[in-house]
ZASEDO-458373 format. One record per residue (C-alpha): x, y, z. Coordinates in steps of 0.02 Angstrom, whole numbers, padded with zeros to 5 digits, always signed. Layout:
N
XYZ...
END
This chain:
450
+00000+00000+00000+00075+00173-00056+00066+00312+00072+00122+00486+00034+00170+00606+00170+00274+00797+00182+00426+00798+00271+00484+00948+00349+00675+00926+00262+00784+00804+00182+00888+00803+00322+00747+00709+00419+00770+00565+00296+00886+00446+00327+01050+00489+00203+01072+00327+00140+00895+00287+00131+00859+00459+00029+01048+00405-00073+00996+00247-00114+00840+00329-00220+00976+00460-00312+01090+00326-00385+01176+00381-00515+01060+00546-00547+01131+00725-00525+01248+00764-00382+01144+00902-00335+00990+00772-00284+01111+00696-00163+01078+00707+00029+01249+00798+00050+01221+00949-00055+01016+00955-00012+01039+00945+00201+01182+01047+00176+01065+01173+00103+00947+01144+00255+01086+01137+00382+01180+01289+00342+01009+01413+00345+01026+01440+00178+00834+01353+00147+00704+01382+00273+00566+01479+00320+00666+01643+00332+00732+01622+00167+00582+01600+00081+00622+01419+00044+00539+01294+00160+00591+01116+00110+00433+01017+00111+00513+00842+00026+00368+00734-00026+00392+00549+00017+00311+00386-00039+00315+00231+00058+00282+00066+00049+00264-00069+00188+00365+00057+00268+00508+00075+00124+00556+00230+00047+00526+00204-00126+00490+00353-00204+00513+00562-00168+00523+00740-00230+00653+00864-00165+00506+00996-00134+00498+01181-00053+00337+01293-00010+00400+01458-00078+00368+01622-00037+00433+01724-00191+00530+01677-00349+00722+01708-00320+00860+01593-00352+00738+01465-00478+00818+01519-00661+00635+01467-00723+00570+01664-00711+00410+01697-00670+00389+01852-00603+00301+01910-00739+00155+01778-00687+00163+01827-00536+00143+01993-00574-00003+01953-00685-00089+01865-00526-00082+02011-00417-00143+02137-00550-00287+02000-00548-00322+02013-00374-00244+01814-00394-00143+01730-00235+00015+01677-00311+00123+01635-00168+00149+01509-00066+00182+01396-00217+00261+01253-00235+00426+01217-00292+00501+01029-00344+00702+01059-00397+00847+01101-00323+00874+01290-00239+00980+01403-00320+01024+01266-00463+00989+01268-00642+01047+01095-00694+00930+00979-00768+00891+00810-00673+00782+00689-00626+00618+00775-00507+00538+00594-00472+00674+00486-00365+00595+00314-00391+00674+00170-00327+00729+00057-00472+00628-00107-00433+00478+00032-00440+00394+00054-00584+00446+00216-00632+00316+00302-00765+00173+00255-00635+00252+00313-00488+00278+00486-00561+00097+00482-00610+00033+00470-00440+00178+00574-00357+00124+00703-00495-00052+00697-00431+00005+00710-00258+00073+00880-00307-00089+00916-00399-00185+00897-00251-00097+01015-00144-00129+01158-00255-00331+01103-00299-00349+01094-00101-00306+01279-00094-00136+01253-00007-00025+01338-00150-00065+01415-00303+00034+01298-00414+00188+01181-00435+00325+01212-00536+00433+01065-00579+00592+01151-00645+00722+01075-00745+00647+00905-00755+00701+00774-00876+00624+00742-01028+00558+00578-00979+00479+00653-00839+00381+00775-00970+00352+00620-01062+00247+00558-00923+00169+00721-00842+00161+00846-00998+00017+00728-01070-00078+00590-00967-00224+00561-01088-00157+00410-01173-00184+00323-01020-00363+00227-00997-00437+00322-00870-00331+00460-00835-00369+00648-00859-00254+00744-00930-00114+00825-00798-00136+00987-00819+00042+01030-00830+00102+01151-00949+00276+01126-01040+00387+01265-01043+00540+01262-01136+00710+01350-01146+00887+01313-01166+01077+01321-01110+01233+01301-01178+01326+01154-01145+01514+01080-01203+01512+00901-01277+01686+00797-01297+01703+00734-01471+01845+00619-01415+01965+00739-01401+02136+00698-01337+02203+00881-01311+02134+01048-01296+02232+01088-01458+02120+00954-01521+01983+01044-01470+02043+01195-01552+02062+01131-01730+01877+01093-01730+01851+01309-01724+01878+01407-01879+02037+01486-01886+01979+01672-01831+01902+01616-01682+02027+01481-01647+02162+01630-01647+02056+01704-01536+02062+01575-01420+02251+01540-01415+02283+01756-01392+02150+01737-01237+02247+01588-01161+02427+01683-01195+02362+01832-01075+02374+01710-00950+02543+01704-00959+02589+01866-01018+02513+01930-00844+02607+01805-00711+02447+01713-00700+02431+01510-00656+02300+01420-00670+02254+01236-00608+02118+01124-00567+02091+01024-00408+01987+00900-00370+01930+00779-00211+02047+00769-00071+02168+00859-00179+02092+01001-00109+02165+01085+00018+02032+01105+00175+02103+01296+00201+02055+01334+00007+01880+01359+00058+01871+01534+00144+01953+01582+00005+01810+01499-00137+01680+01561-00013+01776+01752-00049+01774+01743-00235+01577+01679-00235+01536+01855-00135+01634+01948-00283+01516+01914-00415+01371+01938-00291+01433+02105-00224+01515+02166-00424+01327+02123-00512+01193+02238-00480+01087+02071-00501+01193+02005-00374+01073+01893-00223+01191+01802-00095+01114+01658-00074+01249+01539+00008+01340+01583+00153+01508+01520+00209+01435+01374+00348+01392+01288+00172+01553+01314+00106+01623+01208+00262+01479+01092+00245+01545+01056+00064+01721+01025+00129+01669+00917+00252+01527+00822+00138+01551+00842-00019+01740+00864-00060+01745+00723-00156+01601+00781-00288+01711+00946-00311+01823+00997-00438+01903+01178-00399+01995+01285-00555+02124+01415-00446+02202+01564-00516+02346+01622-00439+02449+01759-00454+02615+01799-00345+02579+01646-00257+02397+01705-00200+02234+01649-00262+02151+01792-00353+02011+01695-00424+01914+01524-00430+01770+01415-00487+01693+01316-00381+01624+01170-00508+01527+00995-00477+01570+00809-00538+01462+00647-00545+01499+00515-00660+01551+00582-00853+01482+00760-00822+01558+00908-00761+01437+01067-00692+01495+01239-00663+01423+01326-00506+01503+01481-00416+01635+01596-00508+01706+01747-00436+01881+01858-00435+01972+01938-00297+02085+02044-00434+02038+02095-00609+02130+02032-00749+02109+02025-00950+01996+01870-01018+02036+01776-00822+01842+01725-00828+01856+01642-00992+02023+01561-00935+01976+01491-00763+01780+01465-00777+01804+01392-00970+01953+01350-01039+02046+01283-00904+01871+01175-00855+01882+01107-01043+02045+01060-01033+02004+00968-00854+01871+00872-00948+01962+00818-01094+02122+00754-00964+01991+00674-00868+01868+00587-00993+01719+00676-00958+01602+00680-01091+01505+00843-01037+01528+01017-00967+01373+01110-00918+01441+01284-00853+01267+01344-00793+01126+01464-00871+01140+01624-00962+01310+01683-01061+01278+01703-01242+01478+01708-01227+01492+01528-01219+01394+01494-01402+01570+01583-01443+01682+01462-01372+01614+01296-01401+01447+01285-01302+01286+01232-01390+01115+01242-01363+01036+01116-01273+00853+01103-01229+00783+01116-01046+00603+01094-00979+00509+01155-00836+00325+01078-00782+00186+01206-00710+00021+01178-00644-00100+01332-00577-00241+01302-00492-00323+01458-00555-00426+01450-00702-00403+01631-00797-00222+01624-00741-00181+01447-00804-00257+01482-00965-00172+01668-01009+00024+01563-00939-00036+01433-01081-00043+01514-01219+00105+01625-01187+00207+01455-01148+00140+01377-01325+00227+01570-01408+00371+01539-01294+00405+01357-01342+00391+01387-01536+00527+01528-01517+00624+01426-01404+00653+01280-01545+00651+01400-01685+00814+01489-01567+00894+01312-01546+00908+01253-01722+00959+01410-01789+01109+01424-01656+01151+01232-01707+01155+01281-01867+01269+01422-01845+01377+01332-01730+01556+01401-01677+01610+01214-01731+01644+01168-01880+01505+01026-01947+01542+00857-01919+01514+00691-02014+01428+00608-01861+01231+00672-01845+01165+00730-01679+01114+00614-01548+00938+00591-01531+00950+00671-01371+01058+00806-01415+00899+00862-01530+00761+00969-01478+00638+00841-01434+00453+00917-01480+00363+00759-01454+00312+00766-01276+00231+00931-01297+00128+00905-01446-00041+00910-01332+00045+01013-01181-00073+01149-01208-00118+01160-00997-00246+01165-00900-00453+01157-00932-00404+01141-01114-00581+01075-01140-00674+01189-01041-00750+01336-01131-00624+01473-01158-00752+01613-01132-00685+01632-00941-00498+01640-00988-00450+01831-00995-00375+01888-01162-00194+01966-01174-00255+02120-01157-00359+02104-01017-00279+02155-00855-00340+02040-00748-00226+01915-00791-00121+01967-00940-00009+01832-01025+00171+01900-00985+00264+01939-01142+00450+01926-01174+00451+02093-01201+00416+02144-01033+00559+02164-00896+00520+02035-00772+00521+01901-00940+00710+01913-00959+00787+01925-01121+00710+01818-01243+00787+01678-01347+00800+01771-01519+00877+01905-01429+01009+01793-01376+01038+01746-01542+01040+01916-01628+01176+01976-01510+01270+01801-01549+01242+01831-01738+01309+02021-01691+01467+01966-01610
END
């Protein structure tokens, strides 16, 4: 008999008992890095992130759960939207508390569903997924947001009507993308290189020279190779980019840090710039398996193309020396399309509870989706690597198949009751508009421009 229940944090589940449903999924799912979260105060209710894990047992067993907080705003998700929210209030809609399954502060895509793998999988995530449902249709949030799922998980969720018996979800797809490295094999970074054209390939080499030319080393630690005292000073180079970005939110504080080095140290791989013997910049980065994940950059001293060198280049080279197969660096930086990086796909799951709302986020997401794939080819097509023989993966594609009937919500109710665009009470946010963020084809005009 399946019994679902909230727990107040991960770190009230047993760590090998929450481990042993992670496996060989994203580091980031792991008890370390999610009770470190909790442990540290950086999650909680005075943070605006309340963990609120949702747990399935069986007989007693763990078998199943969702890394889920109640939230209380929209910082630190990378899925914006504010823009929603703002729609809501203008409404007179609640919006907050919703609720939140992903990791905090981490745009990496991974599994949202931890199932364990004598479960069967597709119908646990159906009935976790209603679980979820229920909590917003009871009038305890306004919606869930499933952010940075994996695409079987949309596979399952976007859609449920092919299943005898089942409604549809109600969850809306929404669609964007970041830019990721892939190793073709290569056995040196001047391997690497010869795949560029030569102007940006020259470009490259000049960039890596500065190093040099400035008294600046660079290397790349990982594990226990880590020193224990290097810490303070990755904690000091993370508040750099927080304190130099008017953007900037500090959302760690240095108790994680420590939690890391005493947890976690063996899932890190550090990059260290030094200069005159002292560190003068860092990136803190992440390593499970054959993929590599960039997290927290930041520079004590200012020096020509350093962020390229240390967060980048020096990170690629680490990955071909090592055999990892991918480098995800993190979101945003049209920069990277430059140097290697290409698009890949990520996908988010929503459900509102509110009618008007639900439908106006809909049709926005079905504009937003459209322009997302249109963005992706056309940057594969134009990539900064030259074409190879080999075709794409299937999963290296942008997979539309899942969201061929993701329309959302009360698609079959009458649409008389869902607001138009240009009604106020619950206006369908537009890329356009601040709180949207840049849009894709923006991103790509400025690529195109550079």
């Amino acid at each position: 008999m399946l019994s679902v229940e909230w727990a107040e944090g991960v770190n009230r589940v047993g760590r090998e008992e929450w481990n042993d449903l992670v496996g060989g999924a994203s580091p980031f799912l792991e008890w370390d890095w999610l009770a470190s979260l909790e442990d540290s105060g950086v999650v909680g209710a005075e943070s605006g992130w309340l963990p609120r894990p949702l747990l399935a047992r069986s007989d007693g067993r763990l078998i199943a759960a969702c890394p889920a907080y109640l939230k209380t705003h929209s910082e630190g998700e990378f899925v914006f939207d504010f823009a929603w929210a703002e729609a809501a209030a203008r409404a007179g809609i609640r919006y907050y508390p919703k609720l939140l399954v992903g990791v905090p502060f981490t745009p990496v895509t991974g599994a949202r569903f931890l199932i364990a793998p004598d479960i069967d999988r597709d119908e646990t995530i159906r009935q976790l997924g209603s679980a979820l449902r229920e909590a917003c249709l009871s009038g305890e949030v306004s919606g869930v947001h499933i952010n940075f799922c994996s695409q079987h998980e949309v596979a399952v969720l976007a859609d449920q009507s092919d299943h005898a018996g089942v409604e549809n979800s109600g969850y809306m797809l929404r669609v964007g993308f970041q830019y990721q490295w892939r190793n073709a094999g290569y056995r040196t970074f001047d391997d690497y290189l010869e795949q560029f054209r030569s102007k940006r390939r020259n470009q490259i080499k000049r960039e890596r020279r500065e190093m040099e030319r400035q008294g600046i080393s660079i290397e790349a630690l990982s594990g226990n190779a880590i020193p224990d005292d290097l810490f303070q000073s990755m904690f000091a180079c993370y508040l750099t980019t927080i304190e130099n970005r008017y953007w900037g939110r500090q959302y760690l504080n240095l108790h994680f840090f420590e939690l890391l080095r005493d947890r976690f140290k063996h899932r890190l791989c550090v990059v260290i710039a030094r200069k005159d013997n002292e560190v003068i910049a860092c990136t803190t980065n992440v390593v499970k398996g054959d993929v590599l994940y960039g997290r927290y950059w930041g520079a004590l001293q200012n020096a020509r193309f350093l962020h390229f060198n240390v967060c980048y280049y020096a990170a690629i080279e680490h990955c071909i020396a090592a055999g990892i197969e991918r480098f995800e660096p993190g979101a945003g930086g049209d920069y990277k399309f430059l140097r290697g990086f290409d698009p890949q796909p990520t996908y988010s799951l929503h459900f509102l509870a509110e009618p008007r709302l639900a439908g106006a986020v809909a049709r926005f997401l079905e504009q937003e989706r459209a322009e997302a794939h249109h963005v992706i080819d056309h940057l594969r097509e134009h990539s900064a690597l030259k074409p190879t023989a080999e075709p794409a993966s299937p999963e290296n594609r942008a997979d539309r198949t899942s969201e061929a009937s993701a329309g959302g919500p009360h698609t079959s109710e009458p649409s008389a009751e869902v607001p138009r665009a240009s009604e106020p009470s619950a206006e369908a946010p537009r890329a356009s508009e601040p709180s949207a963020g840049v849009s894709p084809a923006a991103r790509a005009r400025r690529d195109r421009a550079s």
